[in-house]
VMD Tcl script that draws the C-alpha trace (Angstrom):
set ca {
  {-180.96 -121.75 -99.60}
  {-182.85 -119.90 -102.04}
  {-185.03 -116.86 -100.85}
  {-188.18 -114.87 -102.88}
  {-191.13 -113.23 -102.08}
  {-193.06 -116.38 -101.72}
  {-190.77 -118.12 -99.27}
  {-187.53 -120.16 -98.78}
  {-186.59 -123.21 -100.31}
  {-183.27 -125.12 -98.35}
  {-181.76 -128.08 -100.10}
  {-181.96 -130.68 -97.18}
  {-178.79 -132.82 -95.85}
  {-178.03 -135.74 -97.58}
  {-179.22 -137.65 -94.02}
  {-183.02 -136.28 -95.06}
  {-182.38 -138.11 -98.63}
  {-185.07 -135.85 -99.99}
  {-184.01 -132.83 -101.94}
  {-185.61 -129.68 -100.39}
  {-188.20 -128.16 -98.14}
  {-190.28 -125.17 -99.27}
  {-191.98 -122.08 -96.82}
  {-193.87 -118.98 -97.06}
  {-191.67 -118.34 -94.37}
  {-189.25 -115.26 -95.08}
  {-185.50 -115.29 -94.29}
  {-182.97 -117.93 -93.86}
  {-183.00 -117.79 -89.89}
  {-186.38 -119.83 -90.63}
  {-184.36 -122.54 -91.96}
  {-183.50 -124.09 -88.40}
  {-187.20 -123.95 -87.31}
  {-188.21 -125.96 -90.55}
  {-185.74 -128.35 -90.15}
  {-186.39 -129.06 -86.44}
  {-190.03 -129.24 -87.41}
  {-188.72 -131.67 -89.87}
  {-186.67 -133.57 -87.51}
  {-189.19 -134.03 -85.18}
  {-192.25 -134.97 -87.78}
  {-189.82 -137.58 -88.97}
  {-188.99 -138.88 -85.37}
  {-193.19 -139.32 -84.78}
  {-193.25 -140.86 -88.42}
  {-195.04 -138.91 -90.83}
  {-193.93 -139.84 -94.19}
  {-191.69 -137.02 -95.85}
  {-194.12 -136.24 -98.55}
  {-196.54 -135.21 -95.41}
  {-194.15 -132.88 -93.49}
  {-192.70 -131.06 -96.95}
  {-196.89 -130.70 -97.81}
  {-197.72 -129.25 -94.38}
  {-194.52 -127.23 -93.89}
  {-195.31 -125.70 -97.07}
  {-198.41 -124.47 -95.94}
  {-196.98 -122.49 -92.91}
  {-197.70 -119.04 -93.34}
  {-195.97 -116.09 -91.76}
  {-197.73 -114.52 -88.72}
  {-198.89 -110.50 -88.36}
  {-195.81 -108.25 -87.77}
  {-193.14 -111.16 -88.32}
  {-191.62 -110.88 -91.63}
  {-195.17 -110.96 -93.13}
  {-194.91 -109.62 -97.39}
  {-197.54 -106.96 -97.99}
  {-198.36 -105.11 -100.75}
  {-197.38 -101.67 -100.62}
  {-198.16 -98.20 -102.38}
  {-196.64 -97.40 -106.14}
  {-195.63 -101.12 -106.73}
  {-193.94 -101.35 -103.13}
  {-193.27 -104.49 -101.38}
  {-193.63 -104.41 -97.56}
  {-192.26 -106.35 -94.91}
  {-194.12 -105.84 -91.88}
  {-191.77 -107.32 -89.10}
  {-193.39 -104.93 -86.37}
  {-194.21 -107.48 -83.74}
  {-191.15 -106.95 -81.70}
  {-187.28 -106.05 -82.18}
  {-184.07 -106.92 -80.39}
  {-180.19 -107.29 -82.10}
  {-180.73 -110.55 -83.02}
  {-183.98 -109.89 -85.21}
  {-183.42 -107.22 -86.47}
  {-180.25 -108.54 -87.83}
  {-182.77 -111.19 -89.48}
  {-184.54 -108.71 -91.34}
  {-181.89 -106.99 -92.26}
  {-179.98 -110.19 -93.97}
  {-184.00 -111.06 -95.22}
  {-183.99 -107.48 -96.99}
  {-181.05 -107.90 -98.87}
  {-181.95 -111.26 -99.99}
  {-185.22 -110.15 -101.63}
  {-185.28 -109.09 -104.98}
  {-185.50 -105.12 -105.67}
  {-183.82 -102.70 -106.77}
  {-184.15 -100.20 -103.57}
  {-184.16 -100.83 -100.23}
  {-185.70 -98.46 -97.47}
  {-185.93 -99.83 -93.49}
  {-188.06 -98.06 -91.17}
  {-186.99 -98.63 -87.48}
  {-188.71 -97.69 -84.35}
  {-186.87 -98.01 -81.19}
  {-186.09 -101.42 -79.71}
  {-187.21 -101.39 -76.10}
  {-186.31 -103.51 -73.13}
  {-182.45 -103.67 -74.05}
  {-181.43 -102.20 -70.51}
  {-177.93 -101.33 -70.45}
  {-177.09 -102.87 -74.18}
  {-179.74 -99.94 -75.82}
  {-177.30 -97.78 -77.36}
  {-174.84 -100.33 -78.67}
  {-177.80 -102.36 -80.12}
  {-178.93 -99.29 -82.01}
  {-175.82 -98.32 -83.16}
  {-175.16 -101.66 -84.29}
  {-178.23 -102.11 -86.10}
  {-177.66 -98.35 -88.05}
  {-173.98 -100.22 -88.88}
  {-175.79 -103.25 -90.00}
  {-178.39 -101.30 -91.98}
  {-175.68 -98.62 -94.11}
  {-174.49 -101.92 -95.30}
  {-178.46 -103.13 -96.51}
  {-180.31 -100.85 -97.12}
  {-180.37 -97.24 -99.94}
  {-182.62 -95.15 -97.13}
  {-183.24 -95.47 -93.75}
  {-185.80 -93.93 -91.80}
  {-186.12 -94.06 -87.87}
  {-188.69 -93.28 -85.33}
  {-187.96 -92.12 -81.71}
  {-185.57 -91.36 -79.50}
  {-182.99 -94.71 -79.41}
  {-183.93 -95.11 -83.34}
  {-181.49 -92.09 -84.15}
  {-178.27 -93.44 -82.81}
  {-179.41 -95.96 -85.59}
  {-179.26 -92.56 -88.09}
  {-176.02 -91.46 -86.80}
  {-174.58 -95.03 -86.85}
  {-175.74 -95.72 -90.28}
  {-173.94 -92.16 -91.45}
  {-171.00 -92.74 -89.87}
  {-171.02 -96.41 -91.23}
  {-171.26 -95.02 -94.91}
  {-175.05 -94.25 -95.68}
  {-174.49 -90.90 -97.00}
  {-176.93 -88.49 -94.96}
  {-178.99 -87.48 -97.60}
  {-180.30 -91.00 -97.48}
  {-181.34 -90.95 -93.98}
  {-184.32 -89.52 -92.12}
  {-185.00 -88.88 -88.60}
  {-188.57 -88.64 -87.23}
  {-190.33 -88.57 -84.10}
  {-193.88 -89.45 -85.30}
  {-195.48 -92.34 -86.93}
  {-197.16 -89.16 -88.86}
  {-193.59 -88.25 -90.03}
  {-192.26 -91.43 -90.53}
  {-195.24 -91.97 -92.78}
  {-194.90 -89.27 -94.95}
  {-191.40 -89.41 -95.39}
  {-191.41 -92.87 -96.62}
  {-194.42 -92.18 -98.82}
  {-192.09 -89.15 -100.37}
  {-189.77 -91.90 -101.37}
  {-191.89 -93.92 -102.73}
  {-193.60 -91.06 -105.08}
  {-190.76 -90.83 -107.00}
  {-190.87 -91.64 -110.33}
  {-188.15 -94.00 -110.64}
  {-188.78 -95.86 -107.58}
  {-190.03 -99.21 -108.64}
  {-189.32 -102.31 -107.08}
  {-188.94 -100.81 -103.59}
  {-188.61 -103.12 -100.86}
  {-189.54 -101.73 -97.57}
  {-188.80 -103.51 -94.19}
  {-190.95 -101.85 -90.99}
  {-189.02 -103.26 -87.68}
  {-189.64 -101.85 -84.05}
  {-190.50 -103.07 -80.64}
  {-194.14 -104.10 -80.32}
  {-194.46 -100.85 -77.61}
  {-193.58 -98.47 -80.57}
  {-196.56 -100.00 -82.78}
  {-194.50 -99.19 -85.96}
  {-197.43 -101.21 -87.95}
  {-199.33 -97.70 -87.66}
}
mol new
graphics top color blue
foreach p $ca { graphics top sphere $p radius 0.5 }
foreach p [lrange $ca 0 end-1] q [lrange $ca 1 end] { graphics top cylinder $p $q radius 0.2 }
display resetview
C-alpha cells in the first residue's frame, strides 16, 4: 500500500491477477472499501480495466479526508464531517503516512460517545503524541486530548488548548508563520456539531 497526496495505490491479491488499484481516496482504511467495490464490480462483470478506470476516478467527499491547499505552502486535510475512536484513529495513521516534514492536528470534541467520552479523548491525545509535532484542540472533551497527548510524550510547549474556532485559528496560523515551517501537514478532525471546517 503506497499512500501520497494524490491517493492510494494497493497491490491487489494474487486472486485479482491484476497488479494494483489506484484512488484519490486518502488513507489505507480506504483500501477495504476499494476492494469490496472491486469484488463486487467483478461479481456483476465489468472487465478489470473498467473498475481500476472508474475507481480511480472516486474522489474524496467535503470534510472526509479531503487534501486542501493551505496557507504558507500548507497542506490541509479537512476530515471535519464527523469524529469517533475509530476515525480519528484513521486520520491519525493517514497523517503520518503523508509526506511532510511537520505535522499539526486540530481536534474539536467528538460528540455522541456517551459514557466512552473521556477514554476516547484520552486515547486519541495518546494516539496523536505519537503522530503528530503540535496539537491543537477545541472545546471542552478536546483537552483531555491535550493532557493525554502531554502525558503520552508531546512535550507541552507543543500543545495548545482553545475554546474558540477564533483561537484555534490563530494559533494554528502562528505555526504556520514561521519561517521554517514548510511542508506542514495539517489534519482538522471533530464531530460534525463542532463545525471544525470554520
Amino acid at each position: 500500500i503506497r499512500t501520497t497526496w494524490e491517493g492510494v495505490q494497493y497491490k491487489l491479491p494474487l486472486l485479482y491477477k491484476e497488479d494494483s488499484i489506484t484512488s484519490h481516496l486518502l488513507g489505507t482504511h480506504s483500501i477495504a472499501t476499494l476492494l469490496a467495490a472491486y469484488t463486487v464490480a467483478r461479481h456483476c462483470g465489468l472487465h478489470p480495466d473498467e473498475i481500476r478506470q472508474a475507481v480511480a476516478q472516486f474522489q474524496p467527499l467535503i470534510g472526509r479526508l479531503n487534501p486542501l491547499e493551505g496557507i504558507y505552502g500548507a497542506r490541509l486535510l479537512d476530515d471535519t464531517h464527523n469524529a469517533s475512536p475509530l476515525s480519528m484513529h484513521a486520520s491519525l495513521e493517514t497523517l503520518k503516512a503523508l509526506p511532510g516534514r511537520r505535522r499539526i492536528a486540530i481536534f474539536g470534541d467528538m460528540l455522541a460517545l456517551g459514557d466512552f467520552s473521556a477514554e476516547a479523548h484520552i486515547q486519541a491525545g495518546r494516539e496523536a503524541a505519537q503522530a503528530v509535532d503540535y496539537l491543537i484542540t477545541r472545546g471542552e472533551r478536546a483537552a483531555l486530548s491535550a493532557e493525554a497527548a502531554q502525558q503520552a510524550g508531546l512535550p507541552s510547549e507543543h500543545i495548545i488548548v482553545t475554546s474558540t474556532h477564533e483561537d484555534a485559528a490563530r494559533a494554528v496560523q502562528s505555526l504556520l508563520a514561521e519561517k521554517d515551517s514548510a511542508p506542514t501537514v495539517v489534519l482538522i478532525k471533530g464531530s460534525e456539531e463542532t463545525r471544525m471546517e470554520k
